[in-house]
N, C-alpha and C positions, 0 to 999 in steps of 0.2 A: 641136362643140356650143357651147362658149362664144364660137366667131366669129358665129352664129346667135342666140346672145345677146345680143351685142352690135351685131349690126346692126340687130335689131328694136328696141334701145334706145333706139339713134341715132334712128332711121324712127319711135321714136314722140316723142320729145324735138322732132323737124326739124316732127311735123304739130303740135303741142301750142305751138310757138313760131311757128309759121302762122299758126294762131285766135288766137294772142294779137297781133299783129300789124293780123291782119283787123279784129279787135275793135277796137286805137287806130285803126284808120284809120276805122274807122263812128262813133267820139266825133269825135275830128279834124275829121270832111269835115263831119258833122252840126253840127257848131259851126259852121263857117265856111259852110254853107251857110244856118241860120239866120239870122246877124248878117249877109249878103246882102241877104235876102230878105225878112224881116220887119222891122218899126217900128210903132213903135208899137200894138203888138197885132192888127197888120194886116197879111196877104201879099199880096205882088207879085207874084199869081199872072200876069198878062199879061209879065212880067220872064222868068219862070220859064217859060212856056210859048213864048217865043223862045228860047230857049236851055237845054232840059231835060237837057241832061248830066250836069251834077251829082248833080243828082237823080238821074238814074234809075241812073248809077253807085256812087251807093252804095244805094239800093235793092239793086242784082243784088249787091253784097259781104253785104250784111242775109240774104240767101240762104242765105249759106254759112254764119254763125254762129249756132253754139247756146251758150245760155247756160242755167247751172243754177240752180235753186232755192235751190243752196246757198250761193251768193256774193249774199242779196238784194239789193244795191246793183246791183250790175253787173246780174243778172237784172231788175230793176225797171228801172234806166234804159235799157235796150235797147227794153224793149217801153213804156216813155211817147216815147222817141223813134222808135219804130218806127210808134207807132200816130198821133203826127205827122205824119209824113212822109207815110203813106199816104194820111192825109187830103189833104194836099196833093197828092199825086199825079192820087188819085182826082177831084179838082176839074179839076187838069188835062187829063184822060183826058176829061174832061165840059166842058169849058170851051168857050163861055162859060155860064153856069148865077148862077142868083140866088139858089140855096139851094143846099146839099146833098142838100135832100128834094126837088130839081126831078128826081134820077136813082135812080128807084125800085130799093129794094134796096142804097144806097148803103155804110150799116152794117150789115144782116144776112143779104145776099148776096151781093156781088161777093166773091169770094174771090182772097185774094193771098199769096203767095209769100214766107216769111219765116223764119226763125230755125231752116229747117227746117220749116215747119206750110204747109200750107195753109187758110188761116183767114181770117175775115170782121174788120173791125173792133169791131163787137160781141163775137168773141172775146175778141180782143186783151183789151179793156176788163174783161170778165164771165168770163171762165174764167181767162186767164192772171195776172192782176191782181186785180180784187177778190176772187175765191175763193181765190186761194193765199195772201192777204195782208188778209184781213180785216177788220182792226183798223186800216188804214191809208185813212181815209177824204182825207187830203189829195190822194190820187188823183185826183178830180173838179175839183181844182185846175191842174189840169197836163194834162189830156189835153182838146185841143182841137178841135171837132167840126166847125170851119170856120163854125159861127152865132156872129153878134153877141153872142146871150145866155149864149155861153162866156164863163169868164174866159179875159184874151188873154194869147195865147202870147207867149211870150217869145224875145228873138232869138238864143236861144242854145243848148246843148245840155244837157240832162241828165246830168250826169257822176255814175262811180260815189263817188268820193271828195270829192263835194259835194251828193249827192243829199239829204240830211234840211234841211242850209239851204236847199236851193233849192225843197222842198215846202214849210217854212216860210214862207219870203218870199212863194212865191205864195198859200199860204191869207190869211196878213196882207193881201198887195195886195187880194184878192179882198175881203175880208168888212169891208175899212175903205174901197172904194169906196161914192161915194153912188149910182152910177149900180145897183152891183149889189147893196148892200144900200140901200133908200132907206125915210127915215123922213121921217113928218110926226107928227111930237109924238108921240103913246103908240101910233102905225100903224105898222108894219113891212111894207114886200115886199118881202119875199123871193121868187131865183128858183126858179123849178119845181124845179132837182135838189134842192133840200131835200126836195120832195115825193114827188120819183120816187123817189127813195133816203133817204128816213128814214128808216130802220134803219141807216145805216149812219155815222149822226150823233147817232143817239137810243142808243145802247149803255150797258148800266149804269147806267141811269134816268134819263142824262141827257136835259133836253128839248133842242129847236132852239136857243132861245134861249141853253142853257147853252154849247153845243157855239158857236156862231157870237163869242159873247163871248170866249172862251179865247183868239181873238184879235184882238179888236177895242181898240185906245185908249183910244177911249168907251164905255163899255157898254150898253146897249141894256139899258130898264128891265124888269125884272122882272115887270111886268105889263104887257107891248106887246100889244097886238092884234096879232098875225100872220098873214099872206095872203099869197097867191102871185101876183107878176106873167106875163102869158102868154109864152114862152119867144120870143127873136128868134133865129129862123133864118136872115135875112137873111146873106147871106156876109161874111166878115171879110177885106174886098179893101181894098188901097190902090187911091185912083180917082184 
């Protein structure tokens, strides 16, 4: 009895040091596949679709790993790099295309293969992330939808033991751009996701304004007229 103890110990210790394994090589390859492939906010999808190995190798490792609720770093940055990658993927799968919205269904039906789910990228987004984790609007910071009017990705990976600086850095990058917050004198546009998701910026009576300033250098006055610029879909390709 105790050798049957002890070898289910082993067999569960052998699969447990597997996943954990699986899981550095899906940070790993996803770092080094980003700083590849992207620059300056912009991927090399034409790179990438000569040579999609990488990619779609560690997609199929993304397969195999689940990750819990309970470690939110590591759960978080799997699926902001998971729901990356597929973007990317999904462009390739479609390529050549000038939008994302040129392949209908591209966020809330092509369903893909991941973490264990079969699930849509609007998933990813809207069930696994903003509903498990609420209060954490710098999300819309970091997941990138392949349009122009995203903030741009970054060339590297989401890591679990760097993840709050690196939601930091990109809100900052984002909200002290003039391209993506632009002001003429007491006018503000602002992009659409403030729109589509203001609630999720407006919490505890703060307004847009209040929540955009937290981290902006300069601060955007108190009485700005604020308006929404229309969203660019246009793809975020190097040409």
């Amino acid at each position: 009895m105790y050798r049957k103890i002890l070898v289910r110990i082993t067999f569960l210790l052998a699969v447990a040091t597997a996943f954990g394994q699986d899981k550095e090589s899906f940070f790993s390859d996803s770092n080094s596949f980003f700083k590849t492939n992207v620059e300056n906010g912009r991927v090399n999808y034409k790179s990438i679709l000569d040579n999609p190995s990488e990619l779609n190798a560690i997609l199929l490792l993304a397969k195999e790993i689940r990750v819990s609720k309970e470690d939110a770093d590591e759960y978080q940055t799997f699926w902001i790099n998971g729901y990356n990658l597929l973007v990317i993927k999904s462009i390739i799968d479609n390529y050549p295309v000038k939008s994302p919205l040129d392949k209908a269904g591209f966020f809330d039906v092509t369903s893909h293969d991941i973490g264990g789910e079969q699930i849509t990228l609007n998933d990813i987004e809207h069930k696994m992330l903003r509903a498990v984790f609420p209060n954490e609007p710098r999300f819309h910071f970091v997941l990138v939808c392949a349009g122009l009017g995203c903030p741009p990705i970054i060339n590297k990976a989401y890591l679990p033991n760097t993840l709050n600086s690196q939601l930091e850095e990109q809100t900052k990058y984002a909200l002290n751009d003039p391209n993506f917050i632009r002001i003429n004198k007491n006018k503000v546009k602002i992009s659409q996701i403030f729109e589509w998701y203001k609630g999720d910026f407006t919490k505890e009576g703060k307004s847009l304004l209040d929540y955009i300033n937290q981290f902006r250098t300069k601060k955007l006055p108190e009485k700005s007229k604020v308006s929404y610029y229309p969203y660019n879909w246009a793809l975020n390709e190097i040409k």
